[in-house]
C-alpha positions in Angstrom: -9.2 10.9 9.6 -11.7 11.9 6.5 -14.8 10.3 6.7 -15.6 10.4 3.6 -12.0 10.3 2.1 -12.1 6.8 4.1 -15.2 5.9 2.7 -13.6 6.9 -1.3 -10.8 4.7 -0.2 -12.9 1.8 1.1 -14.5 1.4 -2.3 -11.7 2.0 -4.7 -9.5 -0.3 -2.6 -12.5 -3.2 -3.3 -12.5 -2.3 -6.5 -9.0 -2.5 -7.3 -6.9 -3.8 -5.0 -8.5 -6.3 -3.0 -8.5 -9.1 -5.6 -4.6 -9.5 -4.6 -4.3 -7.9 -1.5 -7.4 -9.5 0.3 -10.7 -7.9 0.7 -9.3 -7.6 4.5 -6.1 -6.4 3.8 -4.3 -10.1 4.4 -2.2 -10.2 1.6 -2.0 -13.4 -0.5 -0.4 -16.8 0.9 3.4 -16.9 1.9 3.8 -13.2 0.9 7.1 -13.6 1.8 8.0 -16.5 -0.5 9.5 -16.0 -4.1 6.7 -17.3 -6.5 8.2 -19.4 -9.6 7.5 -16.6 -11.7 9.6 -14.1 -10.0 8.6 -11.3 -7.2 6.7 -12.3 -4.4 3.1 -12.6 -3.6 1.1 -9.6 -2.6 1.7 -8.5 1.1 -0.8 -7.8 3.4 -1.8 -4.3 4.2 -2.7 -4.9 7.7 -0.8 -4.4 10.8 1.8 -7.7 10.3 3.0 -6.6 6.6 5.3 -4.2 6.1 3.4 -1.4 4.5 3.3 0.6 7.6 7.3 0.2 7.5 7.4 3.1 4.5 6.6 6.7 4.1 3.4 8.2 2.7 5.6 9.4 -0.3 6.9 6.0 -1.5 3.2 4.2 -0.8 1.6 6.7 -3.2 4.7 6.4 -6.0 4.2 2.6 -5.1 0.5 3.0 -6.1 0.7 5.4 -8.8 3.9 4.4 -11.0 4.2 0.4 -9.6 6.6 -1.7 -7.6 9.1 -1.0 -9.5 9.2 2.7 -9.3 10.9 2.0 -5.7 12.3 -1.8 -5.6 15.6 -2.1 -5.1 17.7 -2.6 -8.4 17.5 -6.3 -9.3 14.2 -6.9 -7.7 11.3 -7.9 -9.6 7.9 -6.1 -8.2 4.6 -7.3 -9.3 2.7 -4.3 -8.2 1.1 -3.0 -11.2 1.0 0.5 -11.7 -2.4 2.7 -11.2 -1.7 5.9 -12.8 -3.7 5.4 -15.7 -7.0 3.9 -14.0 -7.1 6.0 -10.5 -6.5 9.7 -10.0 -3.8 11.0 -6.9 -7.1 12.0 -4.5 -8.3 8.3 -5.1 -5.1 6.7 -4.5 -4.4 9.3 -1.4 -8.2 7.9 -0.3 -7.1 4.5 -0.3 -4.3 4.6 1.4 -5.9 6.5 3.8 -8.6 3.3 4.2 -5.7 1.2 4.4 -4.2 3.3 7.8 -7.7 3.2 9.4 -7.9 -0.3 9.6 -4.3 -0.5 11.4 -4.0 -0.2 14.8 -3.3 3.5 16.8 0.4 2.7 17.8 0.8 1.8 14.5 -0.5 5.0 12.6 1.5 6.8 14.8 4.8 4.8 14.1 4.0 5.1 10.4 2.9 8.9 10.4 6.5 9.4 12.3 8.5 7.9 9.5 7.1 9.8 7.2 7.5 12.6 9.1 11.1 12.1 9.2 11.3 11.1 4.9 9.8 14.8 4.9 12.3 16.2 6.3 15.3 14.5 4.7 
């Protein structure tokens, strides 16, 4: 991994993720749970959510265009969309924070799936 792309991805994350996603990556409360308002809470982006689950393609459209760029039809995705307040390197940088924090077998599991979305 970067260093420094890390470190990018560190402080963008803070800046503007974090306040739903959890300075640690916990996610919020019962992220699995449909609020009142529709969608679900914000998962974590540790090890035990299910970001790890997807390729490196969909988590940057995720980040760039919003949840909703990739729900399912008829799901509602709160997941705002950061195309217009962070540029692809700083959205690629905090991804990239986000995999350093997770464990090896799981960077390997993830880097493997989107090996195999590649080549689809």
């Amino acid at each position: 991994m970067d260093a420094r792309q890390v470190g990018l991805g560190s402080d963008v994350y803070l800046k503007a993720c974090a306040s739903c996603h959890g300075k640690d990556l916990e996610g919020q409360e019962s992220w699995r749970s449909p609020l009142p308002t529709g969608g679900l809470p914000a998962p974590p982006h540790d090890e035990t959510g299910h970001t790890w689950h997807h390729p490196d393609d969909i988590l940057f459209r995720v980040t760039k265009y919003g949840g909703g760029a990739e729900a399912p039809a008829g799901f509602q995705s709160n997941m705002p969309a950061f195309a217009g307040s962070l540029s692809d390197d700083e959205i690629w940088a905090v991804l990239a924070f986000i995999k350093s924090r997770w464990p090896e077998n799981i960077r390997e599991r993830q880097a493997a799936i989107s090996t195999r979305y590649r080549t689809r």
